[in-house]
Structure formats: C-alpha cells, structure tokens
C-alpha positions as CSV (number, residue, x, y, z in Angstrom):
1,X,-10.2,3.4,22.7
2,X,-7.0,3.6,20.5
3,X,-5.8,1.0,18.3
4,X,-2.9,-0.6,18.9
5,X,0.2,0.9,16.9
6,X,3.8,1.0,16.7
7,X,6.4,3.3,15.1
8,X,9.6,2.3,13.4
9,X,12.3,4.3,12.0
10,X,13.6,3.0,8.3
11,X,16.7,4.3,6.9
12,X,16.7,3.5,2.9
13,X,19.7,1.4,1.8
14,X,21.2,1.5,-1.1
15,X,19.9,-2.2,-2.9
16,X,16.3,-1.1,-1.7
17,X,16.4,1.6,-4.5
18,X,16.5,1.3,-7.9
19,X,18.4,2.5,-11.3
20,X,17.1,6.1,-10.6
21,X,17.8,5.8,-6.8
22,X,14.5,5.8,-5.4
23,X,12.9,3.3,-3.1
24,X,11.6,0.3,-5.3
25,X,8.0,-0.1,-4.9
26,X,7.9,-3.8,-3.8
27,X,10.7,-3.0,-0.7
28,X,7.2,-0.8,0.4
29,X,5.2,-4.4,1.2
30,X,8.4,-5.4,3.6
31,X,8.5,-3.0,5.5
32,X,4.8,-3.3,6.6
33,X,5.7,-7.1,6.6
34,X,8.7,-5.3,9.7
35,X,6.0,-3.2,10.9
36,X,3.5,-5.6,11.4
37,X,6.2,-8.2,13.0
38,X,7.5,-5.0,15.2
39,X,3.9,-4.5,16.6
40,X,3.5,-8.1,17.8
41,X,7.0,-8.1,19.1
42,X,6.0,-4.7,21.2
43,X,3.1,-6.5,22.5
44,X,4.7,-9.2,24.0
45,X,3.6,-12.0,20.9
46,X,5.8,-14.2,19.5
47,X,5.1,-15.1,16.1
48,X,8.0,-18.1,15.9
49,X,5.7,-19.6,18.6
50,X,2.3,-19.5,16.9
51,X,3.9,-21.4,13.8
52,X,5.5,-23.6,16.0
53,X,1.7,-24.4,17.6
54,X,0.7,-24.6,13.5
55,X,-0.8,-20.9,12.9
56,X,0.6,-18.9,10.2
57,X,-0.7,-15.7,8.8
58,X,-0.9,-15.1,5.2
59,X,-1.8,-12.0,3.3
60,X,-5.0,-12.2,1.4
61,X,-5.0,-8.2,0.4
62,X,-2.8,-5.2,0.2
63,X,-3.8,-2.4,-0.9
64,X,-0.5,0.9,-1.5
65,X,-1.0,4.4,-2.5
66,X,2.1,5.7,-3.2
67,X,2.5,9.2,-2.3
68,X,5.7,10.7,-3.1
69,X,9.0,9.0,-3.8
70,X,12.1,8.1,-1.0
71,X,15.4,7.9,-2.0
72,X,18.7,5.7,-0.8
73,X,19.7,7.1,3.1
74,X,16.4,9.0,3.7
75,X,15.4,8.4,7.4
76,X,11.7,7.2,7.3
77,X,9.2,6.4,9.9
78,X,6.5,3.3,9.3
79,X,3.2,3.6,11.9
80,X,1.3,0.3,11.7
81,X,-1.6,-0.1,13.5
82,X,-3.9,-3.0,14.2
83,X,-7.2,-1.3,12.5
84,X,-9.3,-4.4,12.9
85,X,-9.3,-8.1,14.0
86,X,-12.1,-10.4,13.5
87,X,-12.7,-14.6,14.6
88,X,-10.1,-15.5,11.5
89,X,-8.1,-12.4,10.1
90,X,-6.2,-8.9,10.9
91,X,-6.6,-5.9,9.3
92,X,-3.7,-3.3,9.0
93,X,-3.4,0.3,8.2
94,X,0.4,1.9,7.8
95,X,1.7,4.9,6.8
96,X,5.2,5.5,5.4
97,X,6.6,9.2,6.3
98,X,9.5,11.0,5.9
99,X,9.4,13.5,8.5
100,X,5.7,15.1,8.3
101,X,5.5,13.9,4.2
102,X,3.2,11.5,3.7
103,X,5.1,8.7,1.4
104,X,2.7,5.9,1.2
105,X,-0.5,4.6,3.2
106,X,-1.5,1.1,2.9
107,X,-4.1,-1.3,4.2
108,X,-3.7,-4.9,4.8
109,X,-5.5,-7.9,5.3
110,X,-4.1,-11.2,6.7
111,X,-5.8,-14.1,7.4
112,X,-4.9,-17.0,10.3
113,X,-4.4,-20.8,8.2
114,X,-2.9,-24.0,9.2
115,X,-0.2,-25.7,7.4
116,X,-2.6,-27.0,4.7
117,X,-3.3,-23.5,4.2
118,X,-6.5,-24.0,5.9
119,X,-8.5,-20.7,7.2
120,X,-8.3,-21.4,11.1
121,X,-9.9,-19.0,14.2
122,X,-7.1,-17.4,15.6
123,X,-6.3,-18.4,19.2
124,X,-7.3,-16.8,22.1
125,X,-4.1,-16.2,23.5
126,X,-3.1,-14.0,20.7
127,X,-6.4,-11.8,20.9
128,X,-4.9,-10.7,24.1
129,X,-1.0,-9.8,22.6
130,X,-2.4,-8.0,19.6
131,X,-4.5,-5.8,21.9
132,X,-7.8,-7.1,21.2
C-alpha cells in the first residue's frame, strides 16, 4: 500500500537566501513544516480544528542531509510523505528537489500533546485524514 504523500512546488525568494545567495539552511525546516501542513490540507484535515479541540503537534526530531545547495528564484519541488504513524506521534520523510537533483532529504518526528505540553493519543478522527 503507498504512503500517503504530497508534492509542492517552492520558488526560492530572495530573504530565504543568504549573503552568498543560497538558500539558508534553517528556511529547509519550514518548508517541511508547508509540506507537512500541505499534506493534511490534501487530505481533507484541518489542523486549526484539532488545536481548537486541544491537540497540537510538536517536533521532537529532525533529522537534514543537505545535498546540494538552492539559490534565490530556483523552482523546487518538496515530496512529504507520511512514513509512519503510531498511538501518539507522526513520522515524516521529505525530499527537497530541484528538477531530478536531489537537494535535501529529511526525516521528522512529531509528537500529538495537549496545551500543558502533555504527550496525548492522537484522535481517531485524524487517523482517518492522515491516511492511516
């Protein structure tokens, strides 16, 4: 069975880069944060709503390998799939390409908490909007 995944394009602007012109590494962690978001969106969740009910997810672990360097106004494409979800956290895989290069690949893990920051089980409604 596949995973669920989702593609977005990225085009580098110019305060993403920095005094040499290339893509800063810390823009690299939001855009998974836009591709995680994008694949929820896609699969009819609503993230908005699950704070409202008290849920949040925070990341407990990311892991980047930088590959090969982006520069302002190169057209990227972010794949973000959903490589594993258990009773209390997500685990993500991405990789950042421009065209068929290989820019970064990244893992994440993100766990579900309550306001307090308290680890909570996820709830059952979003098992079925992430694909699980």
């Amino acid at each position: 069975m596949e995973k669920p995944h989702h593609e977005l394009a990225i085009r580098v602007r110019y305060s993403e880069t920095d005094a040499m012109g290339y893509l800063h590494h810390s823009n690299h962690a939001v855009y998974f944060e836009m591709g995680r978001t994008e694949l929820f969106r896609a699969r009819g969740g609503n993230y908005r709503r699950l704070e409202e009910l008290g849920y949040f997810f925070v990341v407990a672990q990311l892991d980047i390998r930088f590959r090969a360097p982006a520069r302002y106004d190169d057209e990227l494409t972010l794949i973000t799939t959903l490589d594993n979800q258990g009773a209390v956290k997500l685990e993500h895989k991405y990789q950042l390409l421009r065209g068929d290069e290989l820019i970064a690949e990244a893992s994440s893990t993100l766990a579900c908490v309550d306001q307090t920051g308290k680890v909570q089980m996820i709830p059952e409604d979003f098992h079925e909007q992430s694909g699980s």
